[in-house]
C-alpha positions in Angstrom: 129.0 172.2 15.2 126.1 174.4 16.1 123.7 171.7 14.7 125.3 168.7 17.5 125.8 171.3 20.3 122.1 172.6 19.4 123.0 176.1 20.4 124.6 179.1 19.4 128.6 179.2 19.4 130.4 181.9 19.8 134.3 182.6 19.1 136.0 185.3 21.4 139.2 187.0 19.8 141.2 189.1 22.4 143.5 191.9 20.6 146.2 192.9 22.7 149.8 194.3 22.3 148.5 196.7 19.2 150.9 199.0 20.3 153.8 197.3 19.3 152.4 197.0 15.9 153.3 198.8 12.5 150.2 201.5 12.0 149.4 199.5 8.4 149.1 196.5 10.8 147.1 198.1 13.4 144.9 199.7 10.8 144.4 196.0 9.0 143.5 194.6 12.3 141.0 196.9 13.1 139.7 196.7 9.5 139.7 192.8 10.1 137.3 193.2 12.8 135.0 195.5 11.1 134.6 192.8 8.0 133.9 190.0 10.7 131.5 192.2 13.0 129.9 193.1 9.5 127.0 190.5 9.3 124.2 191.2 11.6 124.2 187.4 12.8 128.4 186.8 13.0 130.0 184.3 15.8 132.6 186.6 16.7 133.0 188.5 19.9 136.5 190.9 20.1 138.2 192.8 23.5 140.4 194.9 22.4 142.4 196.5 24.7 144.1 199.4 23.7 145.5 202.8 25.0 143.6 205.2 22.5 146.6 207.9 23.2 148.8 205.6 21.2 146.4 203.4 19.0 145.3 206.7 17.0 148.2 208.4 16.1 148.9 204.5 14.0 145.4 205.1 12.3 146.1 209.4 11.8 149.0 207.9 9.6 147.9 205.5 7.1 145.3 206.0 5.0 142.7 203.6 6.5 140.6 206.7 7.5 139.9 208.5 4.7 136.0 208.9 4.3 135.5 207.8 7.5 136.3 210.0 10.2 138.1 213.3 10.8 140.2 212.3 13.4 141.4 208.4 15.0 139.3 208.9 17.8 135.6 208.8 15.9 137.3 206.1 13.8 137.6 203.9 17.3 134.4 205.3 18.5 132.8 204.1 15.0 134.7 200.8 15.7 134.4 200.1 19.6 130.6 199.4 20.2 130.9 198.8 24.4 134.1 200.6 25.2 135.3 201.2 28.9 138.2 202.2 30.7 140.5 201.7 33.9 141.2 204.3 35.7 145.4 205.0 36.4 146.1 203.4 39.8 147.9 205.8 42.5 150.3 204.9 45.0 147.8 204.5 47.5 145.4 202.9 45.4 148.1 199.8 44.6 149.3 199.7 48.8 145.5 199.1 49.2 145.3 196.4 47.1 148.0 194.8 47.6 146.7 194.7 51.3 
């Protein structure tokens, strides 16, 4: 495809919802992305959006870590290459924008 478009395709995966997920599955997904995002020239470009509070207790309790990381939080720091947050909206906040 690359060769009739003559350019560079990428895919985008979005990861959302992890929450609701079985730790083994939220540890395989994560584990999925690092085998994609392995080779220095792959396609693939994830967002994951995820509340680290409750993403890393899942990986603190499967094994997925072991050699890795002391804790869930370098794992995702290891993991997450651009990461960024939103700040909790107040009440104020939201009456403003809804304005």
């Amino acid at each position: 495809m690359e060769i009739f478009e003559r350019r560079r395709l990428r895919v985008v995966l979005e990861i959302t919802s992890l929450d609701i997920c079985y730790p083994e599955k939220v540890a395989g997904v994560l584990n999925a992305m690092n085998t994609l995002l392995s080779e220095a020239n792959t396609p693939f470009i994830f967002i994951l959006a995820v509340d680290p509070s409750v993403i890393v207790p899942c990986l603190e309790q499967t094994g997925c870590m072991k050699g890795l990381a002391d804790n869930g939080y370098l794992y995702l720091n290891r993991t997450v290459t651009l990461p960024f947050s939103i700040p909790e909206m107040g009440a104020r906040s939201r009456l403003r924008f809804l304005e």
